[in-house]
N, C-alpha and C positions, 0 to 999 in steps of 0.2 A: 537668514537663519542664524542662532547663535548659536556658537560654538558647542556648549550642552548637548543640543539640538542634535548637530552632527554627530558629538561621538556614542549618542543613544542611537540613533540608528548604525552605525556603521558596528553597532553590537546585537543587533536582530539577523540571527539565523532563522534558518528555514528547517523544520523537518520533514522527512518523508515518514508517514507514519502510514502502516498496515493492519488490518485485522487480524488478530490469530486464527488461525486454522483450528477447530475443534471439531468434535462431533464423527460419528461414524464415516458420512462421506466425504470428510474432509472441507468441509464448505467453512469458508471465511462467516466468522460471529463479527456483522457488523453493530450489533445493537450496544456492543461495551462501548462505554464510557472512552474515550479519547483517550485518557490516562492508561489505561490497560492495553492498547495496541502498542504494536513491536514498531519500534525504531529503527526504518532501512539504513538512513541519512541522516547526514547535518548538510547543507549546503550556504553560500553566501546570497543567494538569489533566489527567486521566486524561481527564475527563468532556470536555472540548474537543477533546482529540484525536480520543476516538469520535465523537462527533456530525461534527466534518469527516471523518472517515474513512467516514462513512455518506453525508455528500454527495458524495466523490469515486466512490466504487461508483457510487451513484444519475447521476453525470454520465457516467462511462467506460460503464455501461451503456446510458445514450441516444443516447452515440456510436456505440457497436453497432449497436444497431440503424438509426438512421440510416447507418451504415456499408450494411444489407442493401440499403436501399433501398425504396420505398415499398410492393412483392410482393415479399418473399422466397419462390422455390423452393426445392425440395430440392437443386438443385444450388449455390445459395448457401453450404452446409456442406460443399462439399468443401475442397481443400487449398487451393489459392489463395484461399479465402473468408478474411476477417476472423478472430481466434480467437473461439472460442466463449465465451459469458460467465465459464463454470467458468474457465477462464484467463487472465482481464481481469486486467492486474497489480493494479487497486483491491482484487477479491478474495481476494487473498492480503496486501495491507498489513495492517501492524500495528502499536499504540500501545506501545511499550515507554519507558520511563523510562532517559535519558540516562546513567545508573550502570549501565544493565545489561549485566554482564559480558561477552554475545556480542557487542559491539559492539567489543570490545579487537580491533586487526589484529592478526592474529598472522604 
């Protein structure tokens, strides 16, 4: 590998990037453009990004449920309730690499 080579990668970060929260239930808008999503992280590694990207689920999801409250009912999941996990914006972030193309505004 030449030297170039090297110091081009050893300058690719990693981002965590998430959905913004909008909308009345609070449900993560995964359909925007890369560019529009909130920046958790910068990391050196694939491997760092995932491992925090695995403890922000693990926290956004504890906040959920503490959200329900100590007895959740059935009436807890209706519309005014909290969004449901499937929609935590933690569950839709993603580790992509600072070069990657969908992140250009267009």
């Amino acid at each position: 590998m030449k030297l170039h080579h090297t110091f081009a990668i050893a300058l690719l970060a990693w981002l965590l990037l998430a959905p913004p929260q909008l909308g009345d239930n609070g449900a993560a808008v995964k359909a925007l453009p890369l560019s529009k999503w909130d920046q958790m992280g910068s990391y050196n590694s694939a491997a760092e990004c995932n491992a925090d990207r695995e403890s922000f689920i693990k926290q956004d999801q504890k906040e959920y449920k503490l959200s329900l409250g100590p007895h959740p009912t059935p009436s807890a999941f209706d519309a005014a309730a909290p969004a449901p996990p499937t929609t935590l914006k933690s569950t839709a972030a993603l580790c992509v690499s600072d070069d990657d193309p969908r992140l250009i505004k267009k």
